[in-house]
N, C-alpha and C positions, 0 to 999 in steps of 0.2 A: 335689286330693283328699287327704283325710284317712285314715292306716292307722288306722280305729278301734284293730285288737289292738295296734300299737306305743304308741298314746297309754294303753293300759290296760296294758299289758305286766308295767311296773313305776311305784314309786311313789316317788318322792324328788325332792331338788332335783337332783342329777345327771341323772336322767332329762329332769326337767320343762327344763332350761335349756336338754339337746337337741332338745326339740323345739322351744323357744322361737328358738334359731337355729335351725334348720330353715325354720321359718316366715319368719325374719328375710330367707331369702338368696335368698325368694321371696313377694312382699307380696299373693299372691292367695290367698295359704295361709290369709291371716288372716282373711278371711271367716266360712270354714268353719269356723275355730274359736269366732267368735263365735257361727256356727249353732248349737257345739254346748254353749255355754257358756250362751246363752238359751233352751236346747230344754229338753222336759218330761224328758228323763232325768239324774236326780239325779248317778249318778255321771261319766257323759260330762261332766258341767256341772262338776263339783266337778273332775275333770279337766284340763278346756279353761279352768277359771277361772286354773288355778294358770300354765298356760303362758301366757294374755293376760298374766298378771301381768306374767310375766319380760319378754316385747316389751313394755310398760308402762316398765318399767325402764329399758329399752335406750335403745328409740325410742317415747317418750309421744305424739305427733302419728301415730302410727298407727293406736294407739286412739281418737283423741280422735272422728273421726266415728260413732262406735260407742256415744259414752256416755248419749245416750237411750236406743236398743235395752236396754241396758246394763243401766239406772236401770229402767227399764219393767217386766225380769223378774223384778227383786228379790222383791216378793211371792208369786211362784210359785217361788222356789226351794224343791227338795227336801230341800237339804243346806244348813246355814248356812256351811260354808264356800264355798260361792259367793257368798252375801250378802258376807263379812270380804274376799273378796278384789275383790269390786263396790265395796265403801265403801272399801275401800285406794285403787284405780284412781280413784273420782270425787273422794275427800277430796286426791290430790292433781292433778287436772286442774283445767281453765277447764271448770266446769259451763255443759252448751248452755242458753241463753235460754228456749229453746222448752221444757225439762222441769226448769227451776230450782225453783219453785213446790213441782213432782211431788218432788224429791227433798229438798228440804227438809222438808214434810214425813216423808216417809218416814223420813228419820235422825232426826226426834223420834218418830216412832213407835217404832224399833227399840231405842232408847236406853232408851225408855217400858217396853220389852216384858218382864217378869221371868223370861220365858223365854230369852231371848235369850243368846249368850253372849258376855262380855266383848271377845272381839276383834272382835264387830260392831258394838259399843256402844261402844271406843276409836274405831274408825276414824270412826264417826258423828261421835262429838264431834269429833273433828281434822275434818271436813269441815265441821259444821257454826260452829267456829271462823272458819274462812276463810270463810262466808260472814259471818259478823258483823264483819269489818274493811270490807265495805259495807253491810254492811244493821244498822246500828247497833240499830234497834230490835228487832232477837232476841234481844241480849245479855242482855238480864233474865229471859228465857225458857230460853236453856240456861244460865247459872248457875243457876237454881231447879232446875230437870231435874237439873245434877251432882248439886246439893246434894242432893237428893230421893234421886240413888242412890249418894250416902256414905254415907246414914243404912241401906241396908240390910243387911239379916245378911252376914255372908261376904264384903264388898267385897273384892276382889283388890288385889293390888298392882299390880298392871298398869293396872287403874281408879285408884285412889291417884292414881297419878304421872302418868297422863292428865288429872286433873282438876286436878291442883295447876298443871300446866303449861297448860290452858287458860285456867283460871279468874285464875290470874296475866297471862295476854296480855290478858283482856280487859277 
């Protein structure tokens, strides 16, 4: 079981790392934070995201059963930083077969979205990069998509260097 007040308590990476081992030095703990990372409430999610992260980190095969669930809630998230730390976690896993399709999509959509902020739109493209070293024919689909959001107002630096670095791999 999860101490909801302890995972809200405080907010930082020192917090978040402790409960990330926490979770770590008991693998049933991980569930429930997936529960509470795919749930309807925005800040438990944006919460539970940041600590999947860090087990993400540690030990990636932990997550790894989890990344449909995972991919699935994306559009219902309340907060985007659950989405930046969903597209962290899939952009660097082995995406499941069964919801490859579903998320490929999805990262051209988020990518697409002018609302969207930047660090859900880097990780999209880092994700969907690795899937274009198999599936070759997306590659002229996300270089148009970069290119499309170089040309907008205010591109970040963050974008910049995302895109000079993908679009150079591909």
């Amino acid at each position: 079981m999860i101490d909801l007040d302890w995972l809200v308590s405080e907010f930082g990476k020192n917090h978040t790392q402790d409960m990330a081992f926490w979770a770590l030095e008991d693998h049933s703990r991980i569930p429930p934070l997936v529960d509470l990372f795919t749930g309807p409430d925005p800040d438990l999610s944006r919460r539970a995201a940041w600590v999947l992260d860090e087990i993400w980190l540690h030990e990636p095969t932990l997550v790894y059963p989890f990344l449909t669930r995972i991919a699935e809630a994306i559009p219902d998230f309340g907060h985007t930083g659950s989405a930046r730390h969903a597209f962290k976690i899939l952009a660097g896993s082995p995406l499941p077969e069964e919801s490859a399709g579903f998320i490929i999509d999805l990262a051209f959509q988020k990518i697409a979205d002018p609302q969207m902020p930047v660090a859900v739109k880097v990780y999209a493209i880092y994700l969907l990069a690795k899937v274009c070293k198999t599936e070759q024919d997306l590659k002229n689909e996300l270089r148009l998509l970069i290119h499309e959001q170089l040309q907008l107002p205010n591109v970040t630096p963050a974008l910049r260097s995302c895109a000079k670095k993908v679009l150079k791999g591909l």
